[in-house]
C-alpha positions, 0 to 999 in steps of 0.5 A, spaced: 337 836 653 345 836 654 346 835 647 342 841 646 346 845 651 352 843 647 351 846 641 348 852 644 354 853 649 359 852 641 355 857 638 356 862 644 363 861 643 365 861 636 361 867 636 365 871 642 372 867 639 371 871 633 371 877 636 378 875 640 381 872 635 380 877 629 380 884 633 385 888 633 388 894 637 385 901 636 389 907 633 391 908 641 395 902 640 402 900 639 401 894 633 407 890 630 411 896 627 410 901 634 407 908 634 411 911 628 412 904 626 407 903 619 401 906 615 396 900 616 389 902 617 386 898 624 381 894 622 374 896 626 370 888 628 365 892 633 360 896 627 360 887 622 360 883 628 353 883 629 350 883 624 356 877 622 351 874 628 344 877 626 345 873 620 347 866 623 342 866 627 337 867 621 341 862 618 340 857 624 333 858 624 331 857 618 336 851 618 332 848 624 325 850 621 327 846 614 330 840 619 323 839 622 319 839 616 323 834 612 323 830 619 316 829 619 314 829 612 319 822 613 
């Protein structure tokens, strides 16, 4: 049980990191260069980040699924 509540806890994290680390201000906000600073486009994580998370719960699932039949097929 702990073990599994482990990798529950990892998975929530990475997925809740990825949206921090790689998020980046709004067009309201003042990046690197500062409101006049440069012609970079902001890049927008909120439309991507969940079906970047839909996709690795699939991948999860049908990782375990493939795991318990190879496990009883043993």
């Amino acid at each position: 049980m702990k073990n599994s509540l482990l990798k529950w806890y990892m998975l929530a994290f990475m997925l809740v990191s990825n949206l921090v680390v790689f998020a980046q201000p709004g067009s309201g906000g003042q990046g690197p260069g500062g409101p006049e600073g440069g012609d970079e486009d902001d890049v927008s994580l909120n439309g991507k980040i969940f079906l970047l998370g839909i996709s690795g719960i699939i991948f999860a699932y049908m990782y375990y699924k493939r795991f318990l039949s190879n496990k009883q097929s043993v």
